[in-house]
N, C-alpha and C positions, 0 to 999 in steps of 0.2 A: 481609739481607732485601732483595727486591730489591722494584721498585714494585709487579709484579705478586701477589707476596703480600701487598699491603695491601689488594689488591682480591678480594672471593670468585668464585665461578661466574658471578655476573652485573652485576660491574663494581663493586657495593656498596664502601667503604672499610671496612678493619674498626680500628675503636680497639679496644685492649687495655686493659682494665685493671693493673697490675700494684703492689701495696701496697706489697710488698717493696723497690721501690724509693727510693733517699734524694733521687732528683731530684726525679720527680713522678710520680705512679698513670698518667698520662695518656700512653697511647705509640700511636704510628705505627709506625717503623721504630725511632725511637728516640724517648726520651722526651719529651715536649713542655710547654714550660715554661708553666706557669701562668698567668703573666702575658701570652701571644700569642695564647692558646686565646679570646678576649674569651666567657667566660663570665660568666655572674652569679655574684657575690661570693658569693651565700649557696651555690650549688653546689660553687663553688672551695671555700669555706672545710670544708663538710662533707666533700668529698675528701681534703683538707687531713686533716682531723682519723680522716678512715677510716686514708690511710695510717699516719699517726702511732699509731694505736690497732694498728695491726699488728704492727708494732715492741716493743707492752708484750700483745701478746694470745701471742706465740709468746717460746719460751726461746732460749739460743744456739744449739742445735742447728734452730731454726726449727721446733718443733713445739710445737700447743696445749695451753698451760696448762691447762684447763679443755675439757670438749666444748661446754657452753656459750658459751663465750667465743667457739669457733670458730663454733658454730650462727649467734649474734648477728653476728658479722663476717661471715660469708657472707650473711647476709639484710640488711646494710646494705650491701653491696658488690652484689648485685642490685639494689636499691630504688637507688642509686648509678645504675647502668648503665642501670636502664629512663630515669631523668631525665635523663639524658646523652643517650639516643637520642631521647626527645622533643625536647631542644634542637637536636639535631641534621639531624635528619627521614631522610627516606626513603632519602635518597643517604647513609647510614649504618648501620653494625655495631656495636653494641658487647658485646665478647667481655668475660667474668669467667671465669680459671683457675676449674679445679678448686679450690674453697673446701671443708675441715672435711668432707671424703668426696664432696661435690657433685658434679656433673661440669661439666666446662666448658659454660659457656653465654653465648647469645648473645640481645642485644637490637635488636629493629626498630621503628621507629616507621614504620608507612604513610602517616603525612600531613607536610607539608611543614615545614621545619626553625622550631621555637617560635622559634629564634634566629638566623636570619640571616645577622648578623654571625660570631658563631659559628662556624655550619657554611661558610663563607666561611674563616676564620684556617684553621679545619680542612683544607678542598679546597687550603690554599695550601701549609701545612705539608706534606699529601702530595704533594703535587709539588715540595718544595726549597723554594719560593721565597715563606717568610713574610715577609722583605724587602720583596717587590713589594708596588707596589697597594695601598698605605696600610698593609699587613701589617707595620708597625715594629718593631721589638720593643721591648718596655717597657722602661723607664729607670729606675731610683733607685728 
């Protein structure tokens, strides 16, 4: 993926969801670790606990257990992404696959990022350079 698909029609960033993943739900180009995202814990941890619920919501073939199961996971994995995009703000996407028949969707927040810092880790991570600019990555 190159930079310009991280960005849509009008320069926006789009974060991805992705559950299925053993890294982390939270992707750019590639997946973005937890620990650099400087989110708040209680977000992190419900992410946390969305992916891992993905894991036991589908079988080995990756399909739902239940329709229910999938309904509930797709309406947490939304409610997920609207509070992601408000931490984020305006200079943000945040896209949820196709969930339990859904179709793919995305979230905008129009006013400027609840989080700062945050949307900061984020603008650094898409451009390469979480290293820089205080952007450390987390330790132990």
């Amino acid at each position: 993926m190159t930079n310009n698909e991280l960005e849509d029609e009008v320069g926006t960033r789009v974060v991805r969801l992705h559950p299925g993943s053993t890294v982390s739900a939270l992707w750019l180009s590639t997946p973005i670790a937890y620990e650099d995202t400087r989110l708040g814990e209680a977000l992190i941890d419900s992410l946390r606990s969305w992916a891992a619920d993905y894991r036991l919501a589908v079988d080995e073939t990756r399909r739902w257990r239940s329709a229910e199961i999938a309904r509930r996971f797709a309406h947490e994995g939304n409610r997920l992404a609207g509070l992601l995009a408000e931490e984020l703000g305006h200079g943000f996407d945040v896209e949820v696959p196709p969930l339990a028949g859904s179709p793919r969707r995305r979230f905008r927040c129009r006013m400027p990022a609840r989080n700062a810092t945050a949307a900061q880790a984020f603008v650094a991570a898409a451009e390469g350079r979480l290293g820089d600019a205080g952007f450390v990555r987390a330790t132990g």
